[in-house]
N, C-alpha and C positions, 0 to 999 in steps of 0.2 A: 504494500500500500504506500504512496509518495507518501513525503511530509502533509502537502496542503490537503488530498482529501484527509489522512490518517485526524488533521485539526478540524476538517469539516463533520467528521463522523463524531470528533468528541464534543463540539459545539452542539450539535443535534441531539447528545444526549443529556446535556446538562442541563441543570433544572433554572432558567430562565425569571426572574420576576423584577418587573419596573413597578417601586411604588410612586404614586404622584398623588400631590399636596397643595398646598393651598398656594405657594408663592412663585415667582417666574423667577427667581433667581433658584439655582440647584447646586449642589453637591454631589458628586461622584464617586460614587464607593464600591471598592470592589472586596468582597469577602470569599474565601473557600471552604466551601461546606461538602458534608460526605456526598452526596451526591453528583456532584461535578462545580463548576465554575459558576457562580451566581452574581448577577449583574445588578446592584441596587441603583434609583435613581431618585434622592427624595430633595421633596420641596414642602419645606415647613414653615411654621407659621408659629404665632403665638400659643397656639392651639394642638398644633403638631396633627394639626387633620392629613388624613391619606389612605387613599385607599390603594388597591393590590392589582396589578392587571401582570399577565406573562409573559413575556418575550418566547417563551418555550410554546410552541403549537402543540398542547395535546389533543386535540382533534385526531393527531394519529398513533395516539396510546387506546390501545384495547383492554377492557379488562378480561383478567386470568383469575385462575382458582384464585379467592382469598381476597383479592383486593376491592370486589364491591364493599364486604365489609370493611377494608381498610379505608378507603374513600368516605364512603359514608361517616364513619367514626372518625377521620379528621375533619369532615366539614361540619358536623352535627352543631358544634359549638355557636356555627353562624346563623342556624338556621330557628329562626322565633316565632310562637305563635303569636298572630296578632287577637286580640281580644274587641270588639266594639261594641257599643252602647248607642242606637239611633231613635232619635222621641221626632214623633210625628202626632199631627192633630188631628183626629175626625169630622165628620160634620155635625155635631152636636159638639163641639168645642172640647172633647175630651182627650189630655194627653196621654199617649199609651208610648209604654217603652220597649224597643225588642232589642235581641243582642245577636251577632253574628260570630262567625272565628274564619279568619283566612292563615295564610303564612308568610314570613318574611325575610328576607337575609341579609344579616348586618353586612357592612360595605365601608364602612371606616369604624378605627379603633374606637372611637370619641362616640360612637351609638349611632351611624347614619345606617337608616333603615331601607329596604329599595321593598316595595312590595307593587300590586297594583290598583289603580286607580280605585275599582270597583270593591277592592276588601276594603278602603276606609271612608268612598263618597258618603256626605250628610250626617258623620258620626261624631257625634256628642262628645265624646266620649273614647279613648282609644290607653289598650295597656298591652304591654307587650311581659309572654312569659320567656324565658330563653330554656336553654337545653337545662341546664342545672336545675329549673325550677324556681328559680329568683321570677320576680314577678315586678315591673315599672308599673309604674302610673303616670309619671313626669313626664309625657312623650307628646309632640309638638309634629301636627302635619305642616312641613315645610313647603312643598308643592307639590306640583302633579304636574306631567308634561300636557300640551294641548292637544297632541298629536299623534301622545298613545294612554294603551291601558295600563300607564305607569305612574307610580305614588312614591316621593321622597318624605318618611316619617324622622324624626330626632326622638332617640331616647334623650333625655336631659340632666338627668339626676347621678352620670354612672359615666366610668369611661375604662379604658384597658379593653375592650371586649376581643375578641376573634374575628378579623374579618375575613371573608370568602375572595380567594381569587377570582378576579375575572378575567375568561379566557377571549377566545376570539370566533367569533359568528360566522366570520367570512368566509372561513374554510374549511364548512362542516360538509361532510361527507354522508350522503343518503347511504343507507345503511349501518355507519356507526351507532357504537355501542354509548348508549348514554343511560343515567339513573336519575328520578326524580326525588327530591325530597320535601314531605308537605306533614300539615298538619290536616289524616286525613279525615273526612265527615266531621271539622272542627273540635275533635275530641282525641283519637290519636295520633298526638305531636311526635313529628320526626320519624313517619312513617317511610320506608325508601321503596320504590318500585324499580325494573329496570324493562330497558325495551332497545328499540334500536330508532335511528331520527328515521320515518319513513318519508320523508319530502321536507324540503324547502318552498319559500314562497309563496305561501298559499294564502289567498285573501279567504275572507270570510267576515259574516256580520255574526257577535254575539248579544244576548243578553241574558239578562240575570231572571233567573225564574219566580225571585220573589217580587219583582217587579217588571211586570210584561210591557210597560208600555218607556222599558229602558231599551235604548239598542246602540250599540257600536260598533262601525266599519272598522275591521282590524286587516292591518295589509303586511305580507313577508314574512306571516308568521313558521315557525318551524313547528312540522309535523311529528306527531310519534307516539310508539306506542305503548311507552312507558304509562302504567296506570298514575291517571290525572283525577282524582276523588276530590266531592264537595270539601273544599276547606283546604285543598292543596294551592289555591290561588295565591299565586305573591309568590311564592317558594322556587329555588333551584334548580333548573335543570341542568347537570354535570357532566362532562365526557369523563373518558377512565383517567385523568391527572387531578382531575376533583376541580378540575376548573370552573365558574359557573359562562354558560354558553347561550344560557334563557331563562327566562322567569313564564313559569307556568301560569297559565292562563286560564285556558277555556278548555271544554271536553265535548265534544259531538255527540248531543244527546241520541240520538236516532241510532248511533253506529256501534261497535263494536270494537274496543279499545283505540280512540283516535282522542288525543287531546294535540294541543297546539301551545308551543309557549313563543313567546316575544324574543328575536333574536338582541343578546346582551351588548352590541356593538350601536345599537337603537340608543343605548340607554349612556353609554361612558361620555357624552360631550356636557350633557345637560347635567350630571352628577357631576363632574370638574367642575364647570359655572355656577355649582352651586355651593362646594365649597371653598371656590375662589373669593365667590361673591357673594354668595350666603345670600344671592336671587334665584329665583324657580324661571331659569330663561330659556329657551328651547333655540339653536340654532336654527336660521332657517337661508333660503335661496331668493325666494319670492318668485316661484313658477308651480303652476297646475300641469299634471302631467298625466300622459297613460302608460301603465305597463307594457312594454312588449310581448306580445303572444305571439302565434301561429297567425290566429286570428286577425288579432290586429296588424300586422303586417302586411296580412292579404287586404282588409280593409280599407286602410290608408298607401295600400303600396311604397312602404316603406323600404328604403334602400339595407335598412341593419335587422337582423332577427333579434336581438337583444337590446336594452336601454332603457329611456323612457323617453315618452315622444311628449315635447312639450305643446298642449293645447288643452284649451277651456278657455271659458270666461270669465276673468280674463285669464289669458295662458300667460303672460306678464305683471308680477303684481308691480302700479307704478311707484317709483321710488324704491326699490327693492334694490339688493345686490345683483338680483339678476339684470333687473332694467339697466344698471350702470354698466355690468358688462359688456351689455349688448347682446342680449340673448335673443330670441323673437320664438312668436310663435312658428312649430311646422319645425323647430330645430328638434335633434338627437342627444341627449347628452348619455354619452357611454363609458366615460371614466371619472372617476372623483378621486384625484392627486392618482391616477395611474390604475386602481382599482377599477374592474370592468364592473360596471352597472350589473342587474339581473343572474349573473354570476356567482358576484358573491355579495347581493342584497339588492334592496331597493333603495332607490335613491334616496326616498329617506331615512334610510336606515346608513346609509353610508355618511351621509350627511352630520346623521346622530350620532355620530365616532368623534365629532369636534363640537364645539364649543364656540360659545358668543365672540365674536371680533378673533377668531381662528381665519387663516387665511389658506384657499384649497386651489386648486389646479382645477377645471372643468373640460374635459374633450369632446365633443361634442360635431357632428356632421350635419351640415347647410347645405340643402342641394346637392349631396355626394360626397362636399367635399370637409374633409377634416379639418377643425379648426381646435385654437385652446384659448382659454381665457382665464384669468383669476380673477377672483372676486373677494368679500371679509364679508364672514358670516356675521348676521345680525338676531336681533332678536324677535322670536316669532308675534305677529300681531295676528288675532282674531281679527275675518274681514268683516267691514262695515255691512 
């Protein structure tokens, strides 16, 4: 074996982790641990907020005898049930209270909780229990993205916790092997199931059965068939390095082992921003767009099978980064910073990998012909 692959084979095997924090100035640390060469990269604060992401792709780590439960029992510690309390009024003016339980997964030391949207809308009331069985009350819903069914909670009373790696969405493979971990039928916490991801991409509209006249387009989700149980919402989905790769969502009530969770790369620009900035701000483009399908391609006769085809009204939003760029409707955008579109996510989902005033590469095809542009993400605005 040469030197350069014999170094490439030992880089591949070393166990990778960038933490990143709250401040744009950094320190460079490099430590040797038993596993191989490990790459620290933190940005602190007063606060010393940060959460865990990987440079190591386990995407293409399988599990073997023994290490579902090894996996599991090192992420357990991150994984919380969330508790809620929501009072609504009747029509005879009488308040009645119900209580829900979804699941959660700590994401920075200091108590940042990532769950979704739907385990804490309209809730009074919110306590988080963790794996030990300590039990919060001091927990503070920081925000929710506009854009998906995602919820940033604060524990507040408590800090040192375990936080879960998060891995990378981009380069999940149909067929791997992944595990879920939830709080299932909101009573047994830290329930694990395993499956394999049967699909990427998939839209779908959910809603909450306790509330029929709730409903939400959810788009790029990842499929599989890991058992997804009432109460497992908010919670982990893991590849075999325990990285987390999704947060479990929704379950396909009609079908036969099919749940869906939110690809995790959706979620890491809007978690920086927010504890950079301690705001709930969602990066955005400022363009309406369609998926590339089979379909659509034939429809529109479009030059690329893959992308998103920018159109609607408006297919430009004005004053947007995209308007500055120069984007127009009828244009292609097929790479974000070199990443292919629909490959590995959707645009907003690739989008959702950066962060407010983050600055990206856009590729994109006019007429056939390739062009690039950069743009600085901004903060997303509900349209008038």
């Amino acid at each position: 074996m040469s030197e350069n692959k014999e170094r490439s084979e030992k880089i591949k095997s070393a166990n990778f982790r960038l933490v990143i924090g709250t401040m744009a100035g950094s320190a460079l640390l490099f430590s040797g641990v038993s596993l191989g060469l490990s790459i620290y990269n933190t940005y602190r604060s007063n606060g010393g907020t940060s959460f865990l992401y990987s440079l190591f792709d386990g995407n293409y780590t399988s599990f073997t005898d023994g290490t579902v439960a090894e996996v599991s029992n090192r992420v357990a510690p991150s994984v919380v049930s969330i508790l809620t309390e929501t009072r609504t009024t009747n029509w005879f003016g009488q308040d009645t209270t119900s209580s829900a339980a979804g699941t959660g997964v700590i994401v920075t030391s200091n108590g940042y909780v990532l769950t979704n949207k739907h385990v804490v809308e309209g809730a009074k009331k919110i306590e988080i229990v963790t794996s030990d069985g300590a039990t919060y009350s001091d927990v503070t819903l920081v925000g929710t993205d506009p854009l998906n069914d995602i919820a940033f909670i604060k524990i507040n009373s408590a800090s040192n916790f375990t936080p879960a790696t998060l891995g990378d969405s981009k380069t999940l493979q149909t067929g791997q092997q992944v595990i879920a971990i939830g709080n299932a039928l909101g009573q047994y916490h830290n329930t694990v199931t395993q499956g394999i991801i049967s699909g990427t991409g998939r839209d779908l509209i959910a809603s909450d059965k306790s509330n029929a006249s709730y409903y939400e387009r959810l788009s790029d989700m990842i499929q599989t068939d890991a058992a997804i149980n009432g109460g497992n919402s908010g919670g982990p989905l893991l590849n075999g390095a325990g990285q987390v790769i999704g947060i479990n969502t929704a379950v396909y009530s009609d079908g036969n082992g099919i749940g869906f969770a939110i690809p995790i790369s959706a979620v890491k620009g809007m978690l920086r921003t927010i504890i950079n900035t301690g705001k709930a701000e969602r990066a955005y483009i400022g363009v309406s767009y369609v998926n590339i399908t089979p379909s659509v391609k034939e429809q529109y006769s479009l030059a690329s099978s893959r992308g998103a085809y920018v159109s609607g009204s408006p297919a430009i939003i004005k004053d947007s980064p995209a308007d500055r760029a120069g984007l127009a409707d009828g244009d292609i955008i097929t790479r974000v910073n070199g990443v292919e579109v629909g490959t590995s996510g959707s645009l907003a989902t690739l989008i959702g990998e950066y962060g407010v005033g983050d600055t990206v590469e856009l590729t994109y095809l006019r007429n056939g012909e390739e062009r690039t542009t950069k743009l600085t993400l901004e903060a997303y605005k509900a349209p008038e």
